[in-house]
C-alpha positions in Angstrom: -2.0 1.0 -22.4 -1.2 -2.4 -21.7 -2.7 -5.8 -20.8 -1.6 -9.3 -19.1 -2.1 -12.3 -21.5 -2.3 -15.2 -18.8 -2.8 -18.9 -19.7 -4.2 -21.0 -16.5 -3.6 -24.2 -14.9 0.1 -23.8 -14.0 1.4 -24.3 -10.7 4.0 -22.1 -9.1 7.3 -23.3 -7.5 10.5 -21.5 -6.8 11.8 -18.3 -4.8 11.1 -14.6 -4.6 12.7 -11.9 -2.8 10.4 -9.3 -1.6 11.0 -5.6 -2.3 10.6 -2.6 0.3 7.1 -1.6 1.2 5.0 0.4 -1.5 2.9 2.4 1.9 6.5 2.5 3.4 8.7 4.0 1.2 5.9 6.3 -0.1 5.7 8.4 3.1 9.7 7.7 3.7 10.5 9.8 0.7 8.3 12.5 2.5 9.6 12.3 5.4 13.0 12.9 3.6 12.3 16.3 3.1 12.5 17.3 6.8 16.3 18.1 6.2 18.3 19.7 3.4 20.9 16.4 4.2 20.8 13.3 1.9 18.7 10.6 2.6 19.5 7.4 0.8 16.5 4.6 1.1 17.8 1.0 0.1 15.8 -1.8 -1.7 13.1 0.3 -2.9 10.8 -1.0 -5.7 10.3 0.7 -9.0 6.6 1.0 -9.6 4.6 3.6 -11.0 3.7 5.2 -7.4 7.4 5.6 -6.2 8.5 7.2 -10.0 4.9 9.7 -9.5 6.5 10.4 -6.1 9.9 11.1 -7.4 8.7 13.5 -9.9 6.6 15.1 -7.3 9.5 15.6 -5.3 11.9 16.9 -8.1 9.1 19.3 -9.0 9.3 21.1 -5.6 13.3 21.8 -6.3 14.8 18.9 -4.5 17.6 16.7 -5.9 16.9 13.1 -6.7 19.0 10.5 -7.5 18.3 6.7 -8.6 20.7 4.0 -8.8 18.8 0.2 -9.1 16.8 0.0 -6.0 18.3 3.0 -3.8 17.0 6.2 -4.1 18.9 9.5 -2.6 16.7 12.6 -1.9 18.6 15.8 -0.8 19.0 19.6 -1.3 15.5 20.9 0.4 12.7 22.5 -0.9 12.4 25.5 -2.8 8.7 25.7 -3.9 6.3 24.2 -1.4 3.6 23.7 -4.5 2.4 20.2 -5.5 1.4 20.4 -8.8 -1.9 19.4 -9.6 -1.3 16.9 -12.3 1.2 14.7 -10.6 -1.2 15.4 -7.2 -4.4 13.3 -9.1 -1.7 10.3 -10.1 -1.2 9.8 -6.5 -2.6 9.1 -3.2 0.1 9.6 -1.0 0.6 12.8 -2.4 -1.4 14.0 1.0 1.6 12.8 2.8 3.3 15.6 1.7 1.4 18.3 3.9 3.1 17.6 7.5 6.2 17.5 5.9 5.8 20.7 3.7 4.7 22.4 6.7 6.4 21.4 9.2 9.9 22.2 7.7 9.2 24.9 5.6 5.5 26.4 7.4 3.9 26.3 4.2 2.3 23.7 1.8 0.1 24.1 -1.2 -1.3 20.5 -2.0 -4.0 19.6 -4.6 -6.4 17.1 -3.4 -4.7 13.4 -4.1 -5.8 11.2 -6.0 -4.7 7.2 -6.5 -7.4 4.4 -7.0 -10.9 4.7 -7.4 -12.2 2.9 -4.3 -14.4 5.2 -2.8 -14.5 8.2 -0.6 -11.2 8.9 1.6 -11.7 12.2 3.0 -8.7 13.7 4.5 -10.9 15.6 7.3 -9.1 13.1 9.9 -5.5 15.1 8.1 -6.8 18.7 8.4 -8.0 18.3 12.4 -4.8 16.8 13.3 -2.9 19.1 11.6 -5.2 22.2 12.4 -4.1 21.2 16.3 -0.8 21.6 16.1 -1.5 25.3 14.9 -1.1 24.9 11.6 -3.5 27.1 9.1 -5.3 25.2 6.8 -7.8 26.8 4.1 -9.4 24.9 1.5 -10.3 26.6 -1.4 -10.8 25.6 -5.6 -9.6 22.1 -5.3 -6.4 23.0 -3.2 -5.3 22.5 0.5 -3.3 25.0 1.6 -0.8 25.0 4.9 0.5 27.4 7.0 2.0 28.2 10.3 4.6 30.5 11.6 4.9 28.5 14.8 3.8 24.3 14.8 3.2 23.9 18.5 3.1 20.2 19.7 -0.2 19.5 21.0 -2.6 16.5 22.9 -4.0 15.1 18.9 -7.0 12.6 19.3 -7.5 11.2 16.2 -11.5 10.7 15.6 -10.6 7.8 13.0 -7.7 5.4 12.9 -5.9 6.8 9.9 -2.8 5.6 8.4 -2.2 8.8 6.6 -3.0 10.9 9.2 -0.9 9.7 11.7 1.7 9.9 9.3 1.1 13.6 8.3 0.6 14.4 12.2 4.0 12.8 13.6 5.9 15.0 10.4 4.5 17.8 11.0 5.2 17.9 15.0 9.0 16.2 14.6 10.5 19.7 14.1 7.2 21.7 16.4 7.7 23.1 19.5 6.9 21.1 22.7 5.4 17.3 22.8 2.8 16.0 21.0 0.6 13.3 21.8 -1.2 11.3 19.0 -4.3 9.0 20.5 -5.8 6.5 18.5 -2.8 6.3 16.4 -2.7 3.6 13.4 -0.5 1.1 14.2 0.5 -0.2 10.6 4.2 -1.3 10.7 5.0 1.0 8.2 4.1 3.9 10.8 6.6 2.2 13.3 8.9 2.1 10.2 8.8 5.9 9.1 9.4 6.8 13.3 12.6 4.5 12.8 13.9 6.4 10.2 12.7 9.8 11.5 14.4 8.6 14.7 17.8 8.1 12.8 17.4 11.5 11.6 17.5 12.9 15.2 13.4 13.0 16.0 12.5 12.1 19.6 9.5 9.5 19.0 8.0 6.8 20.8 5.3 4.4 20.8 4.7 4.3 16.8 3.1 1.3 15.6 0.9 1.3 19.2 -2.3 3.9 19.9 -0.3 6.4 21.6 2.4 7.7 19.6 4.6 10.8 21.6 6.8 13.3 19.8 9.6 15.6 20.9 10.4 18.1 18.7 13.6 19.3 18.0 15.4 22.0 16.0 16.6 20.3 13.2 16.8 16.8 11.5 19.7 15.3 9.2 20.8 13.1 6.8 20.5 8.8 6.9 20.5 6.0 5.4 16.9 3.7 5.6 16.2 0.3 4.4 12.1 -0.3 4.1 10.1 -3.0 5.8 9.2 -5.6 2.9 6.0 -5.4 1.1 3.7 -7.5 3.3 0.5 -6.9 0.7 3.1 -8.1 -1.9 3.9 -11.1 -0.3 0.5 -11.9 0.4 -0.6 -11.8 -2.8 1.9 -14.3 -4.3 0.8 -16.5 -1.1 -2.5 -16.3 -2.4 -1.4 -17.1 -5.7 -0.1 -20.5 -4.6 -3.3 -20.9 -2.3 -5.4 -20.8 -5.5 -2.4 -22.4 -8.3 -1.2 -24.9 -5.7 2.7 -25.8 -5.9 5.3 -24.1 -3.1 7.0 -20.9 -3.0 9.6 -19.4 -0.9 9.5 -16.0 0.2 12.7 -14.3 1.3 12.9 -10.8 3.4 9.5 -10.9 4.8 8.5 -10.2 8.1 6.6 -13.0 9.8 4.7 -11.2 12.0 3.4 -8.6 9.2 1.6 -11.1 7.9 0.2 -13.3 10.2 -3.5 -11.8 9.6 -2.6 -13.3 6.0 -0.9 -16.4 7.0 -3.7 -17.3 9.4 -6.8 -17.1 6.6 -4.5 -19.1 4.2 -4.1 -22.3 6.7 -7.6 -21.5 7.9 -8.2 -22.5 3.3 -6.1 -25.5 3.5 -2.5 -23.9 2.3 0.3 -25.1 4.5 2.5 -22.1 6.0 5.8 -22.0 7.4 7.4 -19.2 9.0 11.3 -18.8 9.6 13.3 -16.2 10.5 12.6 -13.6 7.8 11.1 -16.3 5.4 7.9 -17.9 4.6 7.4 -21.1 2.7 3.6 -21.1 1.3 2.5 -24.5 -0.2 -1.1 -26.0 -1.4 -2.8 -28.6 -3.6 -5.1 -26.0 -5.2 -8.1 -27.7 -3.8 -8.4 -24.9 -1.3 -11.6 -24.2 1.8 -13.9 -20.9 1.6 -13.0 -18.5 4.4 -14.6 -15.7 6.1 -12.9 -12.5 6.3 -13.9 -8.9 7.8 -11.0 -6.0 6.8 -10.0 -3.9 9.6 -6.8 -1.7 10.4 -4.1 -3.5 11.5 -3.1 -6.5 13.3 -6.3 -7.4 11.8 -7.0 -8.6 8.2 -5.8 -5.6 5.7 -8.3 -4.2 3.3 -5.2 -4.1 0.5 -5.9 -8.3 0.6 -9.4 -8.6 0.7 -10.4 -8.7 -3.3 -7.4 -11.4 -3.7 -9.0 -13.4 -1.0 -11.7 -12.9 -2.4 -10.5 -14.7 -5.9 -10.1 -17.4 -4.1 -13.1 -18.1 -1.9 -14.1 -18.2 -5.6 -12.9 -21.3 -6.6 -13.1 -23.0 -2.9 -14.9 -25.3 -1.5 -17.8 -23.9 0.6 -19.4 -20.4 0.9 -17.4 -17.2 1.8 -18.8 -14.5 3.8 -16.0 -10.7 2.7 -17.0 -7.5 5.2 -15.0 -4.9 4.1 -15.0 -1.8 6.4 -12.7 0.3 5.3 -13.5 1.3 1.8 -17.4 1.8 0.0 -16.7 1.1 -3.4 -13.4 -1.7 -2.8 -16.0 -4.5 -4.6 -15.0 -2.9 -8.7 -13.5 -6.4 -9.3 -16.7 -8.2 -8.4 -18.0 -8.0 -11.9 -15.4 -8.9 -14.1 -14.8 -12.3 -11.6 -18.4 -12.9 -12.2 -17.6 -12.5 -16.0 -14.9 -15.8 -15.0 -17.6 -17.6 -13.6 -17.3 -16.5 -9.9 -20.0 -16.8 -7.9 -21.0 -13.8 -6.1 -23.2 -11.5 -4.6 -22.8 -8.3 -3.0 -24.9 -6.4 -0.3 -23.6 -3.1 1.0 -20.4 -3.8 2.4 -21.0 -7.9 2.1 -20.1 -10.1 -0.4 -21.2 -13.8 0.0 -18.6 -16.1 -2.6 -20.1 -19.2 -3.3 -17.1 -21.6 -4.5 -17.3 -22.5 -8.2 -15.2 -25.8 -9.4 -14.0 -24.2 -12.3 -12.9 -20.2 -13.5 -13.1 -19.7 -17.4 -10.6 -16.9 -19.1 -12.3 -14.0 -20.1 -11.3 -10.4 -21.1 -11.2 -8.3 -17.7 -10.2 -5.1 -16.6 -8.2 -4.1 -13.9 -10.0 -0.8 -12.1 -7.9 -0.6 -9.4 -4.1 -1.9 -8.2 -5.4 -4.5 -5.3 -8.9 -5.4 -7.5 -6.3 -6.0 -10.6 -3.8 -8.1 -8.9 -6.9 -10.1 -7.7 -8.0 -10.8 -11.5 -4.7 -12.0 -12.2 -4.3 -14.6 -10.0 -8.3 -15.5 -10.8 -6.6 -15.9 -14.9 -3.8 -18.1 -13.3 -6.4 -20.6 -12.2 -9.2 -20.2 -15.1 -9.2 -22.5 -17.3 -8.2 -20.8 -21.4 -6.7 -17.5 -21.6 -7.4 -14.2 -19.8 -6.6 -10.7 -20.6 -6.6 -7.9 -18.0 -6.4 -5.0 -19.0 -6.1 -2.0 -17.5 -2.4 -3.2 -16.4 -1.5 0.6 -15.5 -3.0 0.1 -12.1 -1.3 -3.2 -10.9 2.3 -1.2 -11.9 1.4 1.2 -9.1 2.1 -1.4 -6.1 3.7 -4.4 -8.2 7.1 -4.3 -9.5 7.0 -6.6 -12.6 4.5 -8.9 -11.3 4.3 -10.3 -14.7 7.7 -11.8 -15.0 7.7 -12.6 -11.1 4.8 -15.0 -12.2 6.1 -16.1 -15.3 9.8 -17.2 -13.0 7.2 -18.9 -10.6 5.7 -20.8 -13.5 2.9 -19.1 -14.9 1.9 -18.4 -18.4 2.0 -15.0 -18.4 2.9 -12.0 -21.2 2.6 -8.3 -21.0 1.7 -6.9 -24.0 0.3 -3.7 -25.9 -3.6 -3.4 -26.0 -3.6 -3.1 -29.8 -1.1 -6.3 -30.1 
């Protein structure tokens, strides 16, 4: 167990390079084992979620190789059983099903597991995957997959669902016929996973829009991928400076990914600048409440709303935070409160009341996006914070500690009995 020492008041200036996607690369490495061919994915980060996902992966009999930030995934699948243990470390473990399946017509999957932020059923995965003809019986904590013939199919999707759009376009890449998918997420990383699919030798069009359309064919093979950037990465350190003040330069970033992002932080005062595949992020820290409701995207993620939400905290005005895609994504409300914040919550509404000051305290980190949030709410307290609970924020955040500390902050990682 570990814990982040942080020291506040520091400003950040310099330059970081952003990392491949966390939600890309995640169902990328699943997507990998639609062929017995290597797949090579560059630039990929090494947190705790990718490493669970790697031993996931080596634990069904497939080859895996890691050399810095590429990872190669080849040799196919001899045992279609997730085991349980690695299963609860991991969300995106679910992922696995339409790949599992629809490569090798069977998958036994235990239910995920990942951060505690409430309920996310995986119904919406079972009655996409159930259309395409694919058995699914759920029995003593286990989801099980079969199918001796995926058929492509007309899905309607009764929720927007990242995940399940993934699942549904893996499991009908290699089915029989077309398959339509209505209502379809359109995340960039689902556009991203249909890129590389596409390289592979799927037929798919229309990912990243509400009607994706899939071709199968008979057989996939081998590529070589590089990830979208982390968007929710980037975002946070833009926060960071929207609450520290200073400038940072952010380099392999998408503009458009995060113009939900870039649009609240100018609507608090930051100045923003977009280039090419860069985004310069500057403020004062004197920074203006915002109002922000999370929905899927384009519109404002849910991954961003609790490090918004640290820094309504110490802005000027009131802040009204709807968040509609998770019941329980308010954990970090208490432990800003223990810093001084200023909140209240109703429901799914939290009203932040801006506060002129933050005071270190000795938080916990209960989930990766709620943790990263009390870390940048230590970089602007005044005295010393310690989050602990540090496990979590590894999960999404490659060495956010020493990122910080490059950028300026006062920041240590360090054992919990230390």
């Amino acid at each position: 167990m570990e814990k982040f020492i942080i020291r506040g008041g520091n400003r950040l200036y310099g330059r970081v390079r952003i990392k491949g996607a966390k939600n890309s690369v995640l169902p990328l490495l699943a997507g990998a084992l639609l062929t017995d061919e290597k797949v090579t994915l560059h630039d990929c980060p090494d947190i705790s979620d990718v490493r669970y996902m790697l031993e996931i992966l080596k634990s069904l009999g497939v080859s895996v190789g890691r050399t810095g930030d590429d990872i190669s995934v080849w040799g196919g699948v001899r045992n279609g059983n997730i085991p349980e243990a690695l299963a609860k470390e991991i969300r995106s473990s679910v992922f696995l099903m339409g790949s599992l399946v629809g490569k090798h017509g069977r998958a036994r999957v235990a239910y995920p597991g990942g951060c505690d932020i409430g309920l996310r059923p995986i119904d919406v995965h079972v009655k996409a995957l159930r259309e395409l003809n694919i058995n699914i019986d759920e029995q003593s904590g286990y989801i099980n997959c079969s199918s001796d013939e995926i058929r492509g199919a007309d899905v309607q999707l009764d929720k927007i669902s990242v995940g399940a759009t993934e699942n549904a376009i893996m499991a009908a890449v290699l089915a029989k016929g077309r398959t339509t998918i209505r209502n379809a997420a359109k995340e960039p990383e689902i556009a991203d996973l249909a890129d590389m699919l596409n390289k592979m030798g799927a037929k798919i069009r229309g990912a990243g829009g509400a009607v994706v359309t899939i071709d199968g064919v008979e057989s996939l093979s081998g590529c070589e991928h590089t990830p979208i950037p982390d968007r929710i990465v980037a975002g946070t350190l833009m926060t960071a400076v929207g609450m520290t003040g200073g400038e940072i330069e952010l380099e392999n970033v998408v503009p458009e990914h995060l113009s939900a992002i870039s649009s609240k932080l100018v609507e608090s005062a930051c100045k923003v600048r977009a280039f090419c595949d860069r985004i310069t992020v500057s403020g004062n820290g004197k920074s203006k409440a915002v109002d922000i409701e999370t929905s899927p995207y384009p519109a404002f993620p849910t991954d961003m709303q609790a490090q918004l939400m640290a820094l309504d905290a110490v802005s000027e005005g009131t802040g009204i935070i709807v968040e509609n895609i998770f019941e329980t994504r308010f954990k970090h409300v208490p432990d800003l409160r223990r810093m001084g914040a200023d909140i209240t919550v109703r429901g799914d509404v939290a009203v932040v009341r801006g506060v002129e000051k933050l005071y270190g305290a000795e938080v916990c980190a209960s989930d990766l996006r709620g943790g990263s949030a009390l870390v940048l709410a230590g970089l602007r307290a005044e005295g010393t914070t310690v989050v602990g609970g540090v496990k979590h924020i590894d999960r999404g955040y490659e060495k956010l500690d020493e990122i910080l500390s490059l950028l300026g902050a006062e920041i240590q990682r360090k054992n919990m009995n230390e």
